[in-house]
N, C-alpha and C positions, 0 to 999 in steps of 0.2 A: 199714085203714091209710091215711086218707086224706091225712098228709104224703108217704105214698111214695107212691102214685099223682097226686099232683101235681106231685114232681118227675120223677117219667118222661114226665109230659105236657112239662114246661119243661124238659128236659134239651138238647135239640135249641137252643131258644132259649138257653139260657145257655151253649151250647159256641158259639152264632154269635156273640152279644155280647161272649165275652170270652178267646177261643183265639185273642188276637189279635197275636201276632209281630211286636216291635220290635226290628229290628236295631241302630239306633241306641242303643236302651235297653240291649241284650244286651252290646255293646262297650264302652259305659263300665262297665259291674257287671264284665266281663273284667279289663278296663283297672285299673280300680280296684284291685281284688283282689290282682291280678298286681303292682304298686304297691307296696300296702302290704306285700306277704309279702316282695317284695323288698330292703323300707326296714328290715321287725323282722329279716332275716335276717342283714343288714349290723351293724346295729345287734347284734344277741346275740353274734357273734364279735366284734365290738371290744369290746364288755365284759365277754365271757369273757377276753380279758389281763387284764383286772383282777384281776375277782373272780368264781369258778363262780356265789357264793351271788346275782351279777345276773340269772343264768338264770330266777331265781325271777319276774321281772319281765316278761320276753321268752318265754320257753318258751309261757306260757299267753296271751298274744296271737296269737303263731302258732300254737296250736292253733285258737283262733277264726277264726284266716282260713284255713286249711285244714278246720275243718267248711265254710265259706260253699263253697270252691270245691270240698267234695264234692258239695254240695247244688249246685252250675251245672253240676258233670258230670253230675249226675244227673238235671238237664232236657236238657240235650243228647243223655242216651241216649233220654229220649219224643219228641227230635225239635220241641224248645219254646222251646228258649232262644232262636234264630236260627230265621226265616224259613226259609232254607231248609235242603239237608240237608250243604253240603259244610260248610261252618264249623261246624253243632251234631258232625260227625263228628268237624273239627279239633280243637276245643276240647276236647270230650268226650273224645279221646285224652289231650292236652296233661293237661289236669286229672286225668286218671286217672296217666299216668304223676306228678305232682306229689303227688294224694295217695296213691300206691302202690298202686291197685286198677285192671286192665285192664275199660277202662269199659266196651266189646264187650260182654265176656263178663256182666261183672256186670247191664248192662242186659238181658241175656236172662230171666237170670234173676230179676230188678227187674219187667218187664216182667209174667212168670210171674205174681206175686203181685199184681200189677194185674188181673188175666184172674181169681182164684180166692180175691181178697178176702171173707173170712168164712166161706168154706169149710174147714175145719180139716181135712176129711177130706185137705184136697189139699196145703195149704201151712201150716206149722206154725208162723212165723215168724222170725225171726232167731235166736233162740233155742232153737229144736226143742222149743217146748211141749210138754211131753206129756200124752195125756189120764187123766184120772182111775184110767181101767182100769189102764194102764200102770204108773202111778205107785205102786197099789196091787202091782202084782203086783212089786215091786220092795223088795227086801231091806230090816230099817231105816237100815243103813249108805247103801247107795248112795240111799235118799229123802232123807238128812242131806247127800250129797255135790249132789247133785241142786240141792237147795235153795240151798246154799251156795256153790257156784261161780255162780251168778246172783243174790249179794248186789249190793249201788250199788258195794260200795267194789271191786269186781274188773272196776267195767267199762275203767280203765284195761288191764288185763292180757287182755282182752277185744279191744279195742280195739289193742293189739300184733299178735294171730293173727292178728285180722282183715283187718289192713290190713296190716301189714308181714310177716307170719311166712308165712301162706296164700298167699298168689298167688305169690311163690319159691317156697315146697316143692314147691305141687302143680305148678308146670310144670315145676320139676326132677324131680321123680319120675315125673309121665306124660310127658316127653321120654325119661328112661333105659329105662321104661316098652318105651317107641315104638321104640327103639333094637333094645334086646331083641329087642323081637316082629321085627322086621324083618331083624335078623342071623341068628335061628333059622330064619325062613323062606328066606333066602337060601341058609342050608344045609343046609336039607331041601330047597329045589327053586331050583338055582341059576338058571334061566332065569327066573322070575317076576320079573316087572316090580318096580320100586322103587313107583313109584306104585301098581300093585295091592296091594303090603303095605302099605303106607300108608296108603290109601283104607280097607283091610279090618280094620284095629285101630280095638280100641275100649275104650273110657276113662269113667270118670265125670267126668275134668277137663274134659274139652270137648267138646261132642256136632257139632261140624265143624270140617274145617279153618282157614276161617277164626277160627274161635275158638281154635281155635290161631294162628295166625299172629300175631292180635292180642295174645294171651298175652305169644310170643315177640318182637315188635318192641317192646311194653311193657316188659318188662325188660330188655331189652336195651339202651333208652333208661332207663331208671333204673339200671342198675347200672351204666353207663358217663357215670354224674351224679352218682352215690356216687363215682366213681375219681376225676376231676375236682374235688370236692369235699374229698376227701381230702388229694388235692395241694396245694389253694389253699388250707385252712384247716388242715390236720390232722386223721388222723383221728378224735382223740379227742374235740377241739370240734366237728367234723363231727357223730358218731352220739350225743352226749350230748345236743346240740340237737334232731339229727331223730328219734331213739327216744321221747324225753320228750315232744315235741310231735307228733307220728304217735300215738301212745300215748294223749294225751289227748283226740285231735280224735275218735280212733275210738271209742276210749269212750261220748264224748260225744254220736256220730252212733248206737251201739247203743241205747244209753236213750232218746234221741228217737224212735227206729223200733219200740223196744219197747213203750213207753209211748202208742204209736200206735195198736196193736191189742191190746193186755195191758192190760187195765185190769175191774175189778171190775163183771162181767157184763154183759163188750162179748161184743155177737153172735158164735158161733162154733156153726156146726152143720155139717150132711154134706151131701152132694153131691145128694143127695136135695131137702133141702129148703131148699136155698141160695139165695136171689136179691142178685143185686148191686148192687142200691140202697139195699139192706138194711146189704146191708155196708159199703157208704159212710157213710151213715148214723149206723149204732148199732153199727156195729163199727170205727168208726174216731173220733178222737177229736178236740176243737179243742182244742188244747193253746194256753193264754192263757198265751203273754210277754210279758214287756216287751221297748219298742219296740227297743230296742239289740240284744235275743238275736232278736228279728222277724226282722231285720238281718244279723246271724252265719248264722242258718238259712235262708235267702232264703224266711221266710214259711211254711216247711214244715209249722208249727205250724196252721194253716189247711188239715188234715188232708182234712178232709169235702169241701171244695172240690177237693182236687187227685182224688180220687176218685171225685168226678161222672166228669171227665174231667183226663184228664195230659197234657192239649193246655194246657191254661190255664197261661202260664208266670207265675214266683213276681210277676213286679211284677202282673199284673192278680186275683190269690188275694183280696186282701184287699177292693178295689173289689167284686169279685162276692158275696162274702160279706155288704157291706154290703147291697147291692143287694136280694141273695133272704135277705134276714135270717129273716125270718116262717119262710122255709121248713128253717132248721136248728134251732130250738127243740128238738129232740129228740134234736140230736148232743151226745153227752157231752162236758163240760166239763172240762177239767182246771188246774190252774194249777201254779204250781213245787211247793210245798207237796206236792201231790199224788202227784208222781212215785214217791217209795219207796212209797208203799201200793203205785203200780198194778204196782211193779217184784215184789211177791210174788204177783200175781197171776199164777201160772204153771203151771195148770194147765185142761185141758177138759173142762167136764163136759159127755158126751157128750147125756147126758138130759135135762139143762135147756139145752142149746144156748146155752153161754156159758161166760165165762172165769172160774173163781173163784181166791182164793188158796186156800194150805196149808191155814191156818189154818181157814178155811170147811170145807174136806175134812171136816179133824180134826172139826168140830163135827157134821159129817155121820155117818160113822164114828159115833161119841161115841151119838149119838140110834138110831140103827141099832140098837145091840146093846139 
């Protein structure tokens, strides 16, 4: 493989050339953003007295600039957007509480799938791939439900859980959770410390406290921006704006993140035989936009490049790409067009260490018997 052993020789160089942190740059792309979502926000409420059917106009802009500023929380949590670490912190919370996901927690977990890119044995995707085995061993009802709740047209509804339904529930239920555990131990054994019950419960919502905390000061700041909100606009033009437009932007961040590593026999093997330049590589994908959606997704689409390394923030992606051009010839292509194939690519086959669709399965299956 001698593209991969040339960029592990130039990895080194291409993170000194181009991991290279403008704060200047990082505050207007802020500025901007913050801007504009301000101006469609104003704007959607005076023209909901008109008429709901102007929503049709405004909703879906503000979905676009609510993906961009998931996509600048989402360098903020690699510590990229800004120089240094207090503003990619500030902003990265700011932006999280604005697109409804506690950026903390989420970049832990973001993070995660950075560390075991291509490794399916370890991280499944956003979508909980399942492998071939799995799929098989699964009734024909639940392979039809399987299928079907990962159509295009359900990523708006997708896109709801994600972002708005998920991060309330689960801190409302591992806080009652937490409550529980801590009142039963207080009267099983009233002398035990508050912090020792604390410290000693455990959760799959958040594996520290601070990941709790963040949880909590994030909603806390958004639900008291929904009340606020309420007041000044009404609540009806309030959540008909931010559901429809939350709803779309998430959507629209699933299928890009999908479409990223899901696509028709991008690398996917086990832990065994995993390298991660591999999976920069040929398990991740350049997904070719036009300039304007470039734009919307701050460059995300230049997949292979943030994958070398997630130092490289979105204004320098593209410059670097041009640069070691020679050296990506082998990362898959994708273009708009493209997207619904690679959206039924939803499954792993464990044996030929890659992602195929259903459809591929079936023909597998098919030739078997």
């Amino acid at each position: 493989m001698p593209t991969i052993r040339r960029i592990k020789q130039l990895k080194c160089e291409i993170i000194r050339r181009h991991a290279n942190s403008s704060d200047l740059i990082a505050w207007f792309q802020v500025i901007v953003v913050l801007a504009a979502l301000i101006s469609l926000w104003t704007a959607a409420v005076m023209f909901d007295r008109y008429s709901h059917w102007l929503l049709l106009v405004t909703v879906p802009a503000i979905s676009l600039f609510l993906l961009r500023i998931f996509a600048l929380m989402h360098e903020c949590g690699h510590g990229c957007l800004f120089r240094s670490r207090w503003p990619n912190r500030a902003v990265g919370f700011l932006f999280g509480v604005i697109s409804g996901m506690p950026q903390y927690v989420w970049s832990q977990h973001h993070n995660y799938h950075h560390a075991t890119n291509g490794n399916w044995e370890k991280y499944r995707g956003a979508i909980a791939t399942l492998s071939v085995r799995e799929f098989a061993a699964l009734s024909r009802s639940k392979q039809r439900i399987y299928q079907r709740t990962r159509h295009l047209l359900l990523a708006p509804v997708g896109g709801f859980i994600y972002l708005l339904f998920n991060p309330r529930y689960t801190w409302f239920k591992g806080t009652l959770q937490l409550w529980q555990y801590v009142l039963a131990g207080k009267m099983a054994k009233p002398a035990t410390p508050l912090r020792t019950l604390t410290a000693s419960f455990k959760t799959g919502y958040w594996s520290s406290q601070r990941e709790y905390w963040h949880m909590f000061w994030n909603n806390l700041a958004l639900l008291s921006i929904w009340g606020v909100m309420c007041w000044a606009v009404g609540a009806g033009t309030f959540f008909s704006i931010y559901l429809l437009s939350g709803s779309l932007a998430g959507g629209a961040g699933l299928i890009l993140f999908t479409v990223q590593h899901n696509f028709e026999h991008a690398y996917a093997t086990d832990t065994k035989h995993w390298d991660y330049d591999i999976g920069a590589m040929r398990g991740t994908s350049f997904l070719v936009l036009p300039r304007w959606l470039n734009w919307f997704t701050a460059n995300i689409g230049y997949h292979h490049v943030h994958h070398i390394s997630a130092s490289i923030p979105n204004y320098c992606l593209v410059r670097c790409h041009k640069e070691y051009e020679a050296l990506f010839t082998e990362v898959p292509r994708l273009s708009l067009k493209c997207i619904y194939h690679a959206l039924e690519c939803i499954l792993w086959d464990e044996a030929a260490e890659r992602i195929i669709s259903i459809a591929e399965y079936r023909q597998q299956v098919a030739l078997a018997i």
